[in-house]
C-alpha positions as CSV (number, residue, x, y, z in Angstrom):
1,X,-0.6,11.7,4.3
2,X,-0.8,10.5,7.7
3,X,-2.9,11.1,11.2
4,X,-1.2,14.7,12.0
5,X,-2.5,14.4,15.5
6,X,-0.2,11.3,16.4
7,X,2.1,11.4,13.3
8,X,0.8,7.8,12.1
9,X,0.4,6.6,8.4
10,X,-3.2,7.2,7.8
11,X,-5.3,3.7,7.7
12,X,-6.5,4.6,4.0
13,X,-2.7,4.3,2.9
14,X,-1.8,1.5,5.2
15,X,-4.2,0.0,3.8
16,X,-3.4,0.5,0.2
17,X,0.0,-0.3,1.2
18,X,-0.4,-4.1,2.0
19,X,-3.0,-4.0,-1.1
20,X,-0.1,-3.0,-3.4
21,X,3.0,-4.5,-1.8
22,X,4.5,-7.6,-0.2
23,X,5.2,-5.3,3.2
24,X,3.3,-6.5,6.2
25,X,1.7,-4.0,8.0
26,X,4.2,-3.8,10.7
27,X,7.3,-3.3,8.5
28,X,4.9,-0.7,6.8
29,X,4.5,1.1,10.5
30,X,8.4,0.9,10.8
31,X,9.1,2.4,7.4
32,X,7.0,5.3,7.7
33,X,8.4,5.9,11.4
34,X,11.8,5.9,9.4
35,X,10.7,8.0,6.9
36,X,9.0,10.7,9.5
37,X,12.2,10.8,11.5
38,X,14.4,11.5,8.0
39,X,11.6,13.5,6.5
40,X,9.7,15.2,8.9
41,X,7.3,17.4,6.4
42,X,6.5,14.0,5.3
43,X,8.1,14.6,1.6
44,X,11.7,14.3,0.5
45,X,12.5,16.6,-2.4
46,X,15.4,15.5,-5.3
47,X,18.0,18.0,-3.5
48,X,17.0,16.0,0.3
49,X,17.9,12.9,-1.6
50,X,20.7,13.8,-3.5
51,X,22.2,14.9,0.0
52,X,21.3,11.7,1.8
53,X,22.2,9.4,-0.8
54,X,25.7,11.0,-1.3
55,X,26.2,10.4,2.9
56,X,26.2,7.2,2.1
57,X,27.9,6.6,-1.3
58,X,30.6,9.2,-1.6
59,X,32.2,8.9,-4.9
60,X,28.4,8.3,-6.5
61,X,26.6,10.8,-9.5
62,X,23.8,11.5,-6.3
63,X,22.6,14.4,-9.2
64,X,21.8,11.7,-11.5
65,X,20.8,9.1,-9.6
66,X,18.5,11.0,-8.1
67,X,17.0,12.3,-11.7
68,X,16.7,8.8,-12.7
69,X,14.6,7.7,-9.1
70,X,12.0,10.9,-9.4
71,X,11.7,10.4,-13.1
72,X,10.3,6.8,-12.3
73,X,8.6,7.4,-9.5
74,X,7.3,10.8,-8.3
75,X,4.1,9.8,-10.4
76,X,1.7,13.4,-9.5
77,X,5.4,15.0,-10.5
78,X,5.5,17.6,-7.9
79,X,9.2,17.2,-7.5
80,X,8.9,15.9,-4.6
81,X,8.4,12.0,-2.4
82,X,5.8,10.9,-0.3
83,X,5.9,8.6,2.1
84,X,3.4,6.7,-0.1
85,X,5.5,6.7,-3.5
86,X,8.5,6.2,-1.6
87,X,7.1,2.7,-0.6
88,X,6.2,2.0,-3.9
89,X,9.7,2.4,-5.1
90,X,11.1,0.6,-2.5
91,X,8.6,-2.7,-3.5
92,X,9.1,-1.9,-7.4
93,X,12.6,-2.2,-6.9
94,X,13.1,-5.2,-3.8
95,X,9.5,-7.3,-4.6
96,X,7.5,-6.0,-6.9
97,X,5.6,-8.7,-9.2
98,X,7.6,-9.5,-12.9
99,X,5.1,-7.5,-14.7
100,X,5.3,-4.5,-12.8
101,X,9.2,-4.6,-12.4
102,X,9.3,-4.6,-16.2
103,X,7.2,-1.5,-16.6
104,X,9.7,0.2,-14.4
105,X,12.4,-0.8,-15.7
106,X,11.4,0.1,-19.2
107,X,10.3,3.2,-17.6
108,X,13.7,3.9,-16.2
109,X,14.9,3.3,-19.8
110,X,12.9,6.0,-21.5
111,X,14.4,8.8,-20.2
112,X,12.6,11.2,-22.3
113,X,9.1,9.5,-21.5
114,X,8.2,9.4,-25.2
115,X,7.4,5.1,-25.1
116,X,10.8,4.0,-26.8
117,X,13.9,3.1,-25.8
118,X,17.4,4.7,-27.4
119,X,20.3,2.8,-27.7
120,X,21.6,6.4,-25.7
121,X,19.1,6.3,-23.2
122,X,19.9,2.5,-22.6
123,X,24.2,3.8,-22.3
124,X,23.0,7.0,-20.2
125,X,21.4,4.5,-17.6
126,X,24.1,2.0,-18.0
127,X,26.8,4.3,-16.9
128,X,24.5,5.3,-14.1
129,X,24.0,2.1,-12.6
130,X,27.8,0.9,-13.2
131,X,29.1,3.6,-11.4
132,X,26.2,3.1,-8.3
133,X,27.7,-0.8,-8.4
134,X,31.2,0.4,-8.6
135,X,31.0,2.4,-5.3
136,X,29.1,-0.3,-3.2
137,X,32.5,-2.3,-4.3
């Protein structure tokens, strides 16, 4: 993923990085130093998450939450995020263009990947994200 002689985001992703997203190259720097210092095998698995996220909202479903985040986005599903798809999710979900935030939502939706959306799957995400909003209350 990055230079592992200095511990820097390789130019080939930095690159791609401000190809893909709205970040600047210096808030790109200053994630992935973040990310290095939280993740220091330069992956976060669904467990790593679940246990951060949970620090910081308590009385959150961290399990499910966390389901619903690698499910979108760990796209070579390895169970696992890099430092690279982490990004992504970060500008699919702050900045990310109309079309693009549509495809992930709907993506978040089909919880069973088959290309339609259930009427359960739509409740099971619902209850999800009213509980997340609930806690930051």
């Amino acid at each position: 993923m990055g230079n592992s002689k200095s511990g820097a985001v390789s130019k080939e992703i930095l690159e791609d990085l401000k190809l893909h997203t709205k970040f600047t190259e210096s808030e790109i720097v200053q994630w992935y130093e973040n990310f290095k210092k939280q993740c220091p095998e330069g992956r976060i698995s669904k467990e790593e998450f679940q246990t951060i996220y949970s620090r910081f909202f308590p009385e959150s479903d961290a399990q499910t939450y966390a389901q619903h985040v690698f499910r979108s986005f760990d796209t070579n599903a390895d169970g696992t995020l890099d430092f690279k798809e982490y990004i992504i999710a970060l500008h699919m979900t702050s900045t990310g263009k109309t079309t693009s935030k549509l495809e992930w939502a709907f993506s978040l939706f089909d919880v069973d990947k088959n290309g339609y959306i259930t009427k359960s799957e739509v409740k099971e995400i619902c209850t999800v994200s009213i509980r997340e909003w609930e806690v930051m209350q």
